[in-house]
MARSE-559177 format. One record per atom (N, C-alpha, C, O): x, y, z; residue in one letter. Coordinates in steps of 0.02 Angstrom, whole numbers, m for minus. Example, Ala and Ser with C-alpha at 12.3 -4.5 7.8 and 13.67 -1.06 7.14 Angstrom:
2
+--------+--------+--------+--------+
|      u |      v |      w | residu |
+--------+--------+--------+--------+
|    660 |   m284 |    390 |      a |
|    615 |   m225 |    390 |      a |
|    660 |   m165 |    390 |      a |
|    712 |   m166 |    423 |      a |
|    642 |   m112 |    354 |      s |
|    684 |    m53 |    357 |      s |
|    645 |      2 |    394 |      s |
|    670 |     57 |    402 |      s |
+--------+--------+--------+--------+
This chain:
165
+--------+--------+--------+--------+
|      u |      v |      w | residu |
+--------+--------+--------+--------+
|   1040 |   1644 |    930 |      x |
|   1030 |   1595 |    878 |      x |
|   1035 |   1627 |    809 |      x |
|   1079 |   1611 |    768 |      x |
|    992 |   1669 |    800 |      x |
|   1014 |   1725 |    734 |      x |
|   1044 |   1767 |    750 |      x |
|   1030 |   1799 |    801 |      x |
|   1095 |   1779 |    710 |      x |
|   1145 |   1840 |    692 |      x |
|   1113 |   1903 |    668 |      x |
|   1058 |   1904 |    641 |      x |
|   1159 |   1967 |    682 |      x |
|   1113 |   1994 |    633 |      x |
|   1116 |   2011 |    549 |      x |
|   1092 |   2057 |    517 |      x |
|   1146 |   1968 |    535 |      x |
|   1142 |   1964 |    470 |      x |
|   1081 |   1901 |    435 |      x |
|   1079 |   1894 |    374 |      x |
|   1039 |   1863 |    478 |      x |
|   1008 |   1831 |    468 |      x |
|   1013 |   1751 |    462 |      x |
|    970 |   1707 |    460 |      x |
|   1062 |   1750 |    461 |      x |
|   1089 |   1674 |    471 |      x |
|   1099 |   1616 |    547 |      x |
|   1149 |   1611 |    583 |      x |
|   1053 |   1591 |    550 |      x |
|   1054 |   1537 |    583 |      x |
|   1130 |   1519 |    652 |      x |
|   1181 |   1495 |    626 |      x |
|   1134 |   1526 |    703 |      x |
|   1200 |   1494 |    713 |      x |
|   1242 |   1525 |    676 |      x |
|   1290 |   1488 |    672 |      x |
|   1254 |   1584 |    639 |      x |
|   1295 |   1607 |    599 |      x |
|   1331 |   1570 |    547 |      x |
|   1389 |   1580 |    527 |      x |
|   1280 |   1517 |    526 |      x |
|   1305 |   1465 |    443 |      x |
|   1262 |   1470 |    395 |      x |
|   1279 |   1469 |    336 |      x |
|   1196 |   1478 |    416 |      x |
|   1118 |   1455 |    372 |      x |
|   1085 |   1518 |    376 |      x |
|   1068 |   1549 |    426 |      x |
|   1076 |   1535 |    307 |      x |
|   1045 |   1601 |    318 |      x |
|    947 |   1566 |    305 |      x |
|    920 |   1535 |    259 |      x |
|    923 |   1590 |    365 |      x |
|    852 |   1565 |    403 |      x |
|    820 |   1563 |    339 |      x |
|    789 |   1510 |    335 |      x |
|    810 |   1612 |    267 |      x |
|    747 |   1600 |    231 |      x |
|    789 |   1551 |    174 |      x |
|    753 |   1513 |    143 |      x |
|    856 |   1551 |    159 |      x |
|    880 |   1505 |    120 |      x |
|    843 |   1433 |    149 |      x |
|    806 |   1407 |    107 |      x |
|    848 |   1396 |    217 |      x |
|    824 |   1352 |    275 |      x |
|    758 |   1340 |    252 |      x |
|    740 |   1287 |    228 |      x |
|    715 |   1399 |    260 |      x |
|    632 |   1391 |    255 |      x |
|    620 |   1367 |    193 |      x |
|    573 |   1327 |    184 |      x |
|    667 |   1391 |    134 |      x |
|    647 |   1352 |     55 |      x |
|    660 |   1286 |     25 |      x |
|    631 |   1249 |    m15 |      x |
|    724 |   1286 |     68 |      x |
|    746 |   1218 |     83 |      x |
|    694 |   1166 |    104 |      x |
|    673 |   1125 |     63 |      x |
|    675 |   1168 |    165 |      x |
|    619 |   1150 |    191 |      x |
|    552 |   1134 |    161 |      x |
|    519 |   1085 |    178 |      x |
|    527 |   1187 |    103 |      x |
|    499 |   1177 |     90 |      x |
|    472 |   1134 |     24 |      x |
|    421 |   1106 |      5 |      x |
|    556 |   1150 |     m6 |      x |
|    576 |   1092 |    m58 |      x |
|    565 |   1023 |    m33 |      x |
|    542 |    975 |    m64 |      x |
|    581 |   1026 |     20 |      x |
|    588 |    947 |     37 |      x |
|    528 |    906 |     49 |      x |
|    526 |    849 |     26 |      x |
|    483 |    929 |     82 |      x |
|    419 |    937 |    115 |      x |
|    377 |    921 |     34 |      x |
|    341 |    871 |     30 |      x |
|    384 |    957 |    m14 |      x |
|    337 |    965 |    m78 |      x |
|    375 |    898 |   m123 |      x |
|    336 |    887 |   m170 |      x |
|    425 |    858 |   m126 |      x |
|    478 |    821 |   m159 |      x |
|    438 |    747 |   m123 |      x |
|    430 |    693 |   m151 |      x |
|    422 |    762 |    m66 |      x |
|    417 |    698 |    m15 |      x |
|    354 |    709 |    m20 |      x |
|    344 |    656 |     10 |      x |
|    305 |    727 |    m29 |      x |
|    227 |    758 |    m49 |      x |
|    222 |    715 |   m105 |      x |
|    191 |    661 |   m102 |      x |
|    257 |    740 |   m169 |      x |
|    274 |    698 |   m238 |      x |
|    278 |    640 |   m240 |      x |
|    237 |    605 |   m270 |      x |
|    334 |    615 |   m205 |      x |
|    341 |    557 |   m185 |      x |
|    304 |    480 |   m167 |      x |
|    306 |    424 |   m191 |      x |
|    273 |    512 |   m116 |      x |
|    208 |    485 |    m68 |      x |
|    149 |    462 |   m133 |      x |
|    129 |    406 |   m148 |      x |
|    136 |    519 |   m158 |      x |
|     75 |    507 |   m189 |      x |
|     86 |    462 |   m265 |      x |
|     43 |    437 |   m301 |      x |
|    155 |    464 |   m272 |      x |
|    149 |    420 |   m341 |      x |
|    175 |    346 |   m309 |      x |
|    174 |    301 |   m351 |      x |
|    190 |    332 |   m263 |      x |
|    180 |    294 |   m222 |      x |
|    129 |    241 |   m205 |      x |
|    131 |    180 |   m199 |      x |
|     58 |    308 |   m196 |      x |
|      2 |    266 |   m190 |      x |
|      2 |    270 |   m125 |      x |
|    m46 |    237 |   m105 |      x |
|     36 |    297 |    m72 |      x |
|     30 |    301 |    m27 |      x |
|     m6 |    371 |     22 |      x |
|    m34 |    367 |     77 |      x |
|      5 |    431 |    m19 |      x |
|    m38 |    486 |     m5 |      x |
|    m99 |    512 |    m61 |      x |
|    m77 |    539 |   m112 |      x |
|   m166 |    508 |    m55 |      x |
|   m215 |    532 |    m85 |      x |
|   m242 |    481 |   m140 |      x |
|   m275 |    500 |   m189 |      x |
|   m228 |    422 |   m130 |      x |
|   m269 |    358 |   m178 |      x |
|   m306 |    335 |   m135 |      x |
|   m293 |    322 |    m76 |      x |
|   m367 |    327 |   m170 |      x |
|   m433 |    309 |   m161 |      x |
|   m416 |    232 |   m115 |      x |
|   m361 |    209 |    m99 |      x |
|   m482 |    204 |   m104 |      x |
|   m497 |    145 |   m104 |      x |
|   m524 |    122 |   m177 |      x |
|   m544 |    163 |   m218 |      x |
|   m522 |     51 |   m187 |      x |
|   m560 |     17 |   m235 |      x |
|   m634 |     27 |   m221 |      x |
|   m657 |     13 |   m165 |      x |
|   m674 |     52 |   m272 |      x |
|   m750 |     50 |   m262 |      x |
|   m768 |    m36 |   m247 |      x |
|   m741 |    m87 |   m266 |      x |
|   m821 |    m23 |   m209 |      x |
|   m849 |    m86 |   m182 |      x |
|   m934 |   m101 |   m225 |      x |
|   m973 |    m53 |   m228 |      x |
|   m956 |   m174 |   m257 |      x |
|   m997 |   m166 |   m265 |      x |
|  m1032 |   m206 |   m215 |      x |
|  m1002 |   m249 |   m182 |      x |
|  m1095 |   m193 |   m210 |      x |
|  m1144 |   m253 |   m189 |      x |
|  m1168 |   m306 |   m214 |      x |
|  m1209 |   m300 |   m260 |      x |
|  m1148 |   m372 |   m192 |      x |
|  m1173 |   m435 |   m236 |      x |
|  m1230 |   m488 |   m198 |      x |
|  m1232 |   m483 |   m137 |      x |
|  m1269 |   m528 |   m224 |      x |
|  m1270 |   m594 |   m206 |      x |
|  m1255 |   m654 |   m224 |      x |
|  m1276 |   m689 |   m271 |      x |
|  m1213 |   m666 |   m179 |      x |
|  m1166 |   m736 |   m182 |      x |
|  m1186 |   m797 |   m152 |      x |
|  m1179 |   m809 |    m92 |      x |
|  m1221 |   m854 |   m214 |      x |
|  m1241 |   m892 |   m193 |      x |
|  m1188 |   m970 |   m183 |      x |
|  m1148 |   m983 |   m228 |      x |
|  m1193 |  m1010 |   m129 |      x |
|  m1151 |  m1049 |   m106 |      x |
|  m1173 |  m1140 |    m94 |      x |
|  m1216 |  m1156 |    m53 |      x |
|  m1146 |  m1180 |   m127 |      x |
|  m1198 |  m1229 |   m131 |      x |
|  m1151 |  m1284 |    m94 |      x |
|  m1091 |  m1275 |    m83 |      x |
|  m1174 |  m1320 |    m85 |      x |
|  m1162 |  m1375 |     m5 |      x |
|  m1188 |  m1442 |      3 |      x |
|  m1228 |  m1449 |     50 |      x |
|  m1177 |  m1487 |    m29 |      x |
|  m1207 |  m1545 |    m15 |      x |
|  m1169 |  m1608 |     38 |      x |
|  m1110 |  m1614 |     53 |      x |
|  m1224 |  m1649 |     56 |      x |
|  m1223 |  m1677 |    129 |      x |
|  m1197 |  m1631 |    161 |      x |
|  m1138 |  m1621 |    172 |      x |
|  m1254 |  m1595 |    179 |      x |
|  m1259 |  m1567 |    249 |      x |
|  m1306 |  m1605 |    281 |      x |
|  m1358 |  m1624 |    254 |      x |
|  m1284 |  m1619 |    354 |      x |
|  m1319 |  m1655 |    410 |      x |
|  m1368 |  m1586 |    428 |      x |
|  m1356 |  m1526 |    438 |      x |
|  m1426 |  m1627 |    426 |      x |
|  m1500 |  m1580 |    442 |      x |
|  m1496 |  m1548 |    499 |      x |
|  m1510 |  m1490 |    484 |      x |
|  m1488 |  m1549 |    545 |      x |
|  m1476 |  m1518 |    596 |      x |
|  m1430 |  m1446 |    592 |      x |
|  m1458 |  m1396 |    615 |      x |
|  m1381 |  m1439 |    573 |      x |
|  m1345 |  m1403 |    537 |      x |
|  m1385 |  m1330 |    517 |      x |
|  m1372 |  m1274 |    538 |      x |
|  m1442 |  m1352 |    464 |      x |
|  m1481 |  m1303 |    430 |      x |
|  m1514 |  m1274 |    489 |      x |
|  m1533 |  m1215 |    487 |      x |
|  m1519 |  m1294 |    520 |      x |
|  m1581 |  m1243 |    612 |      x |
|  m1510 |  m1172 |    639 |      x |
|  m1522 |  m1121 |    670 |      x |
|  m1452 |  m1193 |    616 |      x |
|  m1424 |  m1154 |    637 |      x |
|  m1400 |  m1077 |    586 |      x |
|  m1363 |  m1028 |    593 |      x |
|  m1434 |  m1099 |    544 |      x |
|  m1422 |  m1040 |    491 |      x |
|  m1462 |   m963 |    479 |      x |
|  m1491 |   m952 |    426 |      x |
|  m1462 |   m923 |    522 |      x |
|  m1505 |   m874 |    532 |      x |
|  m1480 |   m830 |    476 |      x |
|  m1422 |   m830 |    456 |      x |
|  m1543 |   m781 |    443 |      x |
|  m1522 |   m722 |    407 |      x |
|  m1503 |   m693 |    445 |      x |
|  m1522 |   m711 |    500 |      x |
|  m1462 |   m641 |    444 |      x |
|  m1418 |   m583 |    464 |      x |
|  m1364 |   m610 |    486 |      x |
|  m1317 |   m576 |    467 |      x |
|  m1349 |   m648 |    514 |      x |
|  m1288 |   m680 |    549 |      x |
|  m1235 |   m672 |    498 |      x |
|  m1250 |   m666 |    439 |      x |
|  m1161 |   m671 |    522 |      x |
|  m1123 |   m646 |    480 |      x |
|  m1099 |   m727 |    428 |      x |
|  m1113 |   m784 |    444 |      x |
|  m1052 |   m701 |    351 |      x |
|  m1042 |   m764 |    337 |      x |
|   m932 |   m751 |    346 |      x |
|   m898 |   m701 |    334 |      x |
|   m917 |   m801 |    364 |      x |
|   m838 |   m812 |    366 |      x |
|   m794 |   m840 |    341 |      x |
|   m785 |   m890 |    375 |      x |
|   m751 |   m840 |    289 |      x |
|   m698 |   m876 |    274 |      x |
|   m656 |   m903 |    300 |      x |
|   m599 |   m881 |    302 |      x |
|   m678 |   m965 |    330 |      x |
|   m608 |  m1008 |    397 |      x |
|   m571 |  m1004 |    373 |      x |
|   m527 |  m1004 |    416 |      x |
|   m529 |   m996 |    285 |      x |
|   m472 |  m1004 |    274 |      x |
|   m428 |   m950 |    250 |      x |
|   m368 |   m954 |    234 |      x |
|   m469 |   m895 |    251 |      x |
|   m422 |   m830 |    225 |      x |
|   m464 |   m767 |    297 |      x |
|   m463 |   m706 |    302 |      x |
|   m484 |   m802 |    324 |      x |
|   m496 |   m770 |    409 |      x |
|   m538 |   m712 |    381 |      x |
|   m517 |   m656 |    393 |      x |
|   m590 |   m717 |    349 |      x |
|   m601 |   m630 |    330 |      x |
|   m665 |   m637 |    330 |      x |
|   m683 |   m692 |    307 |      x |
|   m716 |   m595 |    350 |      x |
|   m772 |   m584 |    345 |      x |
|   m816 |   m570 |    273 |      x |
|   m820 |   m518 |    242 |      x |
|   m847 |   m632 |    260 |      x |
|   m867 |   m596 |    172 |      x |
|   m944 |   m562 |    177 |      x |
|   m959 |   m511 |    146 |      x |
|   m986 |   m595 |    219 |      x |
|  m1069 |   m567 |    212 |      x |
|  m1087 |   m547 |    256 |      x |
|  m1051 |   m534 |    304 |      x |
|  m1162 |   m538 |    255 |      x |
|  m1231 |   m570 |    288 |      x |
|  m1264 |   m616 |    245 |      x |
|  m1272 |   m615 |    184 |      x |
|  m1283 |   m661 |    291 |      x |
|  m1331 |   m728 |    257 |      x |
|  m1400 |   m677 |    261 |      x |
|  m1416 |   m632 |    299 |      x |
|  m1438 |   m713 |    189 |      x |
|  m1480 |   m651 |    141 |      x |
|  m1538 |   m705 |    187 |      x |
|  m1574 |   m684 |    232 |      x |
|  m1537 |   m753 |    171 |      x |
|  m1630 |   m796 |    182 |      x |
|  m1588 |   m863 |    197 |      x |
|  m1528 |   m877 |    191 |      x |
|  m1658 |   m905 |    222 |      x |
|  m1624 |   m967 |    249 |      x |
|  m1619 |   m990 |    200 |      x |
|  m1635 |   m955 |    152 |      x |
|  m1597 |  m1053 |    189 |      x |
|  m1550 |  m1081 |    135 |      x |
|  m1612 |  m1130 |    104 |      x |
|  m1664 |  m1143 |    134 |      x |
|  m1599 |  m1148 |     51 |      x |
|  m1654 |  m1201 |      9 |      x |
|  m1618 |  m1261 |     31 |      x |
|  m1560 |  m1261 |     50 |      x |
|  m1657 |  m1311 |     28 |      x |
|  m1635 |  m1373 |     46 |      x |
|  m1668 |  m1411 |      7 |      x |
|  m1726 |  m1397 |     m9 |      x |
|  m1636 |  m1470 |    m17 |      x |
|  m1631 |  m1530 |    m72 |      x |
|  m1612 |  m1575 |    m63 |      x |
|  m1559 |  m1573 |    m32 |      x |
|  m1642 |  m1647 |    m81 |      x |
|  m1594 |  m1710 |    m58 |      x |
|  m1505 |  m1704 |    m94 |      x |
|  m1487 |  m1673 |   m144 |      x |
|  m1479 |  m1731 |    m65 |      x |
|  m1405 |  m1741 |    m72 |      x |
|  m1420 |  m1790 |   m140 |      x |
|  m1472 |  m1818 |   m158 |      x |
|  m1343 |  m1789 |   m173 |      x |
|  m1334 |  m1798 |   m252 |      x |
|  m1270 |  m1840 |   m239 |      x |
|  m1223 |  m1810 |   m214 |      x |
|  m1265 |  m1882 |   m248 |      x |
|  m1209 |  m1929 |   m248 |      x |
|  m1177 |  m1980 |   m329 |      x |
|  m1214 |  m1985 |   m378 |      x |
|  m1139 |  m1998 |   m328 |      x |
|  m1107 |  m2036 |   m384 |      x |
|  m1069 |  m2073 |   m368 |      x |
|  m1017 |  m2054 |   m341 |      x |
|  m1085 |  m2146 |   m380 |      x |
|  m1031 |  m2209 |   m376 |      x |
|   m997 |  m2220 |   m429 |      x |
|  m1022 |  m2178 |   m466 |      x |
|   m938 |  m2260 |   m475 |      x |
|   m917 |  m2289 |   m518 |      x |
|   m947 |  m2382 |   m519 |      x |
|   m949 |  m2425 |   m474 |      x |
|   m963 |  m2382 |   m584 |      x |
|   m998 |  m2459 |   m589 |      x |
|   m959 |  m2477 |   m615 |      x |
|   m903 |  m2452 |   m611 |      x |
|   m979 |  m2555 |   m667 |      x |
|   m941 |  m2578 |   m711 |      x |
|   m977 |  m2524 |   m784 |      x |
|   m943 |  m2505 |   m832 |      x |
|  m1032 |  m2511 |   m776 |      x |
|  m1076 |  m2471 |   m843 |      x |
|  m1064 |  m2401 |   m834 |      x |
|  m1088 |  m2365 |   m879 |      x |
|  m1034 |  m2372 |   m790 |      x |
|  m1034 |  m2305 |   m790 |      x |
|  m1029 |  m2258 |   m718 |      x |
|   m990 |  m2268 |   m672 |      x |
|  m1055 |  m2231 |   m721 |      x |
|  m1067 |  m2156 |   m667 |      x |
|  m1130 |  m2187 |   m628 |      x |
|  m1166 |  m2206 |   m675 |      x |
|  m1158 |  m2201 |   m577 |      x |
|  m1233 |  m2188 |   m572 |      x |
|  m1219 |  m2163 |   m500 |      x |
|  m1172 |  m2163 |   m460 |      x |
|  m1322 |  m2128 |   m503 |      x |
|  m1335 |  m2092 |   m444 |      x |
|  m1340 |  m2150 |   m389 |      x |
|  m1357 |  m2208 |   m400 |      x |
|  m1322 |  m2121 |   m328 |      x |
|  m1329 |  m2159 |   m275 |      x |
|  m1395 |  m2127 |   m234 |      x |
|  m1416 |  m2070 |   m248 |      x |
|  m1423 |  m2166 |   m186 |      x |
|  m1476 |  m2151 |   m162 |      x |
|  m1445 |  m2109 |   m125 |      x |
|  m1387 |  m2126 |   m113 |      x |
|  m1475 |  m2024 |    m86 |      x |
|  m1488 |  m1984 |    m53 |      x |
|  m1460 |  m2025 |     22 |      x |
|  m1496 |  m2065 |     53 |      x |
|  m1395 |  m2007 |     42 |      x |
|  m1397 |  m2019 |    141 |      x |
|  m1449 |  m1999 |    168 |      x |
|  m1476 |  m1949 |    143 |      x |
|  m1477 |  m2028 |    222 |      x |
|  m1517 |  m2003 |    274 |      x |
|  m1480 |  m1955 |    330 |      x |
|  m1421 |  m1964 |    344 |      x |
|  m1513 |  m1911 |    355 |      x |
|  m1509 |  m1875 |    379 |      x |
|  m1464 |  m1815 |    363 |      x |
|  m1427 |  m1786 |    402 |      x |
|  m1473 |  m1800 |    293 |      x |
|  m1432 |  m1755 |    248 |      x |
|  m1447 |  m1731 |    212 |      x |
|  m1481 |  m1769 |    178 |      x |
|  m1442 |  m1656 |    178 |      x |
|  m1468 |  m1626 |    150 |      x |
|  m1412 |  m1574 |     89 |      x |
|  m1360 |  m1544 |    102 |      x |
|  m1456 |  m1581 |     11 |      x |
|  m1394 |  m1509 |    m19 |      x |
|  m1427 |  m1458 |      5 |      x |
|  m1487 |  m1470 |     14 |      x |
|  m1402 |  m1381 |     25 |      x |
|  m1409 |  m1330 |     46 |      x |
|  m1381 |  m1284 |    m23 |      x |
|  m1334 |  m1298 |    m60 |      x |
|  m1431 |  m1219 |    m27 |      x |
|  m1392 |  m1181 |    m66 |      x |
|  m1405 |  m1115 |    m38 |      x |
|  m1463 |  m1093 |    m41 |      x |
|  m1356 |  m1077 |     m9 |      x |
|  m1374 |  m1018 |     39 |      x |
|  m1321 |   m967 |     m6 |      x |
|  m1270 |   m968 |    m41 |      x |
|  m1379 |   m919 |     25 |      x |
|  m1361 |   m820 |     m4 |      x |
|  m1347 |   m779 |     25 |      x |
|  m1389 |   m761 |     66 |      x |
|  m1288 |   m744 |     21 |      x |
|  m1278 |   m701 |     65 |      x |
|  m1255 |   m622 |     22 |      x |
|  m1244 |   m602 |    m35 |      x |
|  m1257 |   m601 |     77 |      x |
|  m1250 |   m514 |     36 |      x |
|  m1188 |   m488 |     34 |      x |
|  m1191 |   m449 |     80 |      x |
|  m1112 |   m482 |      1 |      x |
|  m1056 |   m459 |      4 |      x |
|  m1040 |   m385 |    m35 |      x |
|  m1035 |   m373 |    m96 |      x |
|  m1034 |   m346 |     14 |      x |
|   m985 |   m285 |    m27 |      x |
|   m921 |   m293 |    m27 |      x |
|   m887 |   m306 |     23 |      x |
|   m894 |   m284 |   m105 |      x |
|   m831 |   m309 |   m132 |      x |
|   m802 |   m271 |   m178 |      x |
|   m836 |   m228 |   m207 |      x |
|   m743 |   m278 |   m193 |      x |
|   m728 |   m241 |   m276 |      x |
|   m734 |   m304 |   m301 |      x |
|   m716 |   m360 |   m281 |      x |
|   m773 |   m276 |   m364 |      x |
|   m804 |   m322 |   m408 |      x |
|   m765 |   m334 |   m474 |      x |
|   m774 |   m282 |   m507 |      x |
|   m743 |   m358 |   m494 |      x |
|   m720 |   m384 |   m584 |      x |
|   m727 |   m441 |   m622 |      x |
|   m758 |   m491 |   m604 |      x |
|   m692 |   m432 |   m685 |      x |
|   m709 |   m491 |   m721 |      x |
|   m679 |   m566 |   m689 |      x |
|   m691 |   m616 |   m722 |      x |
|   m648 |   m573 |   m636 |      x |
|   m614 |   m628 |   m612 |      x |
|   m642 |   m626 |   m542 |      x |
|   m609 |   m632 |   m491 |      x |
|   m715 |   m613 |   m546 |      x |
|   m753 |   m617 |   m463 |      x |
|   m751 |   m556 |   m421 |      x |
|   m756 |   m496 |   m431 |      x |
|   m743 |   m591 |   m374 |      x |
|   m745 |   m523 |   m314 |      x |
|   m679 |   m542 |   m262 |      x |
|   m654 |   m596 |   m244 |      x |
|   m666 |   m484 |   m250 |      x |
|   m593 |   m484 |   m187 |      x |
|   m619 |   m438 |   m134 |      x |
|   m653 |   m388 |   m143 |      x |
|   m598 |   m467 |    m70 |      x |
|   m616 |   m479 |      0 |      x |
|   m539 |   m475 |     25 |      x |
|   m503 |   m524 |     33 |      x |
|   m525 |   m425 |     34 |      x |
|   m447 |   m429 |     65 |      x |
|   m397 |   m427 |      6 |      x |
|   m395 |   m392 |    m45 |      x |
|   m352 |   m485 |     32 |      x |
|   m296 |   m519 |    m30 |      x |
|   m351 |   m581 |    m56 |      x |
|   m320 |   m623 |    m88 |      x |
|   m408 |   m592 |    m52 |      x |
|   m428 |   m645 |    m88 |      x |
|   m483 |   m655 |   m139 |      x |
|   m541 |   m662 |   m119 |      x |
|   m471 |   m657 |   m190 |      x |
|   m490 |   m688 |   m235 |      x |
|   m561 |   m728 |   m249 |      x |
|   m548 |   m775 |   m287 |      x |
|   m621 |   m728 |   m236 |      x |
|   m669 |   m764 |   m260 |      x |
|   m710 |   m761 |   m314 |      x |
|   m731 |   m706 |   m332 |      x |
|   m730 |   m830 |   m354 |      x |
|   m768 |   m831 |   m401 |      x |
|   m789 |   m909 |   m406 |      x |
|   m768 |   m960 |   m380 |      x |
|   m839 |   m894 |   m450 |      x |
|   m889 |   m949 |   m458 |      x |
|   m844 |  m1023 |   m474 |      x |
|   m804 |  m1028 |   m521 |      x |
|   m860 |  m1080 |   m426 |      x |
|   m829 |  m1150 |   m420 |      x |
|   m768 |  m1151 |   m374 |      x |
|   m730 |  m1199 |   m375 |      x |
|   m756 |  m1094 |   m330 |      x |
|   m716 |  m1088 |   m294 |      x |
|   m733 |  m1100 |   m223 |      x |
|   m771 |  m1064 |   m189 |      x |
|   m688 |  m1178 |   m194 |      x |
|   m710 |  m1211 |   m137 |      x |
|   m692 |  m1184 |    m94 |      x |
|   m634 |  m1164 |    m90 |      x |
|   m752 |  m1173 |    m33 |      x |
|   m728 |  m1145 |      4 |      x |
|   m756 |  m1187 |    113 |      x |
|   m795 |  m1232 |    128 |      x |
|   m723 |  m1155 |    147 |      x |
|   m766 |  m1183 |    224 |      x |
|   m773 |  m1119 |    224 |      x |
|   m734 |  m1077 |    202 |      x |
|   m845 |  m1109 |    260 |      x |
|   m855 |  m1052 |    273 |      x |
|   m908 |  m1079 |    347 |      x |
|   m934 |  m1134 |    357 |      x |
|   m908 |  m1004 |    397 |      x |
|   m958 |  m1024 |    453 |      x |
|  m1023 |   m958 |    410 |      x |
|  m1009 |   m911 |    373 |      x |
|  m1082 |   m979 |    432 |      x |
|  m1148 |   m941 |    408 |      x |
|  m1180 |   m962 |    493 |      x |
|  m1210 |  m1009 |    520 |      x |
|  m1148 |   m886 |    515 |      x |
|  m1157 |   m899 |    595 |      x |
|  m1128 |   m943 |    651 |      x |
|  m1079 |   m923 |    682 |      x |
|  m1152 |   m990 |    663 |      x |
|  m1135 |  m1054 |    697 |      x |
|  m1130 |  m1120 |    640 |      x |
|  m1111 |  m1173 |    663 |      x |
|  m1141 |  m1118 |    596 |      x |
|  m1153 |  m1181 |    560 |      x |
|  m1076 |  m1177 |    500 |      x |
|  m1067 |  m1144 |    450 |      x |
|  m1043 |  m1218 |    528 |      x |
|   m984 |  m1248 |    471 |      x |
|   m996 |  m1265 |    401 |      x |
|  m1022 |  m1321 |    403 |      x |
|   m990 |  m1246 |    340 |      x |
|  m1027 |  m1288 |    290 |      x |
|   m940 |  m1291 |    228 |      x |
|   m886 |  m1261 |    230 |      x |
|   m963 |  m1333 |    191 |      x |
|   m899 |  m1359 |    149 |      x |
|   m942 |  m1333 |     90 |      x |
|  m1003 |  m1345 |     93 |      x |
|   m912 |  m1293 |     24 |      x |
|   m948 |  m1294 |    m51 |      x |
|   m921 |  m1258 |    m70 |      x |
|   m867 |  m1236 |    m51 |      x |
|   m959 |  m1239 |   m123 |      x |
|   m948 |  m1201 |   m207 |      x |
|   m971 |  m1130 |   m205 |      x |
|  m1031 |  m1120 |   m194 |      x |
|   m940 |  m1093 |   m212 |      x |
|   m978 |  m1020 |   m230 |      x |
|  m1004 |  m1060 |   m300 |      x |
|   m965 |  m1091 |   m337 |      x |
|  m1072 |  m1054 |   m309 |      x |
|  m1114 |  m1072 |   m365 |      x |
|  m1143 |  m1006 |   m411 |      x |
|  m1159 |  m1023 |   m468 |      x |
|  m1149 |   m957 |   m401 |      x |
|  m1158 |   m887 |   m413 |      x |
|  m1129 |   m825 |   m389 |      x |
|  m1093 |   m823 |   m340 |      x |
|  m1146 |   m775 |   m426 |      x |
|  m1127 |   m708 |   m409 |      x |
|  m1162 |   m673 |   m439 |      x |
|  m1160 |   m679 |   m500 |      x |
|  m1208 |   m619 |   m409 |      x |
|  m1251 |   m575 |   m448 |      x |
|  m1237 |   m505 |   m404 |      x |
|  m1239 |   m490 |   m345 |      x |
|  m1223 |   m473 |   m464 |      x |
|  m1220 |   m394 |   m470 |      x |
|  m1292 |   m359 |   m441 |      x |
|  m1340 |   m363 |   m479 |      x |
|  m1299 |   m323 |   m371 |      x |
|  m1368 |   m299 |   m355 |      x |
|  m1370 |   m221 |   m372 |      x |
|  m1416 |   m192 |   m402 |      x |
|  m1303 |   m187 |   m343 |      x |
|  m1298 |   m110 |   m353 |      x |
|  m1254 |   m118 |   m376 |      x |
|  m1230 |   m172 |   m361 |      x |
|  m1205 |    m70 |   m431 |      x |
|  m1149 |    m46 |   m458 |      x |
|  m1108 |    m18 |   m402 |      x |
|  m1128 |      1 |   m347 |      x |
|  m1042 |    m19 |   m426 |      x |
|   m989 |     21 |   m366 |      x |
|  m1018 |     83 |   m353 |      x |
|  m1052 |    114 |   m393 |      x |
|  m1005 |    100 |   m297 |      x |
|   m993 |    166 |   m291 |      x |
|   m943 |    204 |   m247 |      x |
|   m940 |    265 |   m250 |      x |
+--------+--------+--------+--------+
């Protein structure tokens, strides 16, 4: 395979090969990393509580909402929490159109507003928090499951607990 003059197959002289090599190796090293693909971090994650508000919810509903249970985004499939405490509950808030205006409607029976907390580590910024490819912030509708229980609402809050790290 080497000659004895040092060359490869008698074409490539072996340490010309090894520098070669190692050019290439250090070029594609370069490469990679301005890339973003070799030696970039993750995004720091902070810890938040993200409060979520829900009205007419059928009462029954609320028995199924345990702390710790995880919380889910049915529509971007991604896991955002743990549910922090069971949820507060409030009569439901409704609005008809009259001939005089806006008015409240009486409270459905067997229904309740819910406003539940859960705990998300996220990268955090001025435009909310991101969970994957998605995007959340305050008034942003969402279905989410909090365990077994389906609920329709509003991210209504976001509070900063720990800083990234």
């Amino acid at each position: 395979m080497v000659d004895k003059k040092g060359k490869l197959f008698g074409k490539i002289n072996l340490i010309d090969l090894l520098i070669l090599l190692v050019l290439i190796a250090a070029a594609a090293y370069v490469g990679l990393r301005m890339a973003g693909v070799v030696g970039s971090k993750p995004p720091a994650t902070t810890q938040l509580r993200v409060s979520f508000f829900s009205n007419e919810v059928p009462n029954y509903v609320v028995d199924y909402i345990v702390p710790g249970t995880s919380v889910f985004d049915a529509t971007a499939q991604a896991t955002l929490g743990t549910v922090e405490a069971k949820p507060t509950v409030g009569p439901t808030v409704g609005y008809e159109q009259s001939s005089t205006g806006l008015e409240i409607i009486p409270p459905l029976t067997n229904t309740v507003s819910l406003t539940l907390t859960f705990i998300v580590n996220a990268v955090y910024g001025e435009h909310g928090f991101t969970i994957g490819e998605t995007n959340y912030g305050v008034g942003a509708t969402l279905t989410i499951f909090a365990g077994e229980a389906k609920l329709y609402g509003k991210i209504s809050g976001i509070e900063v607990l720990s800083p990234a790290a």
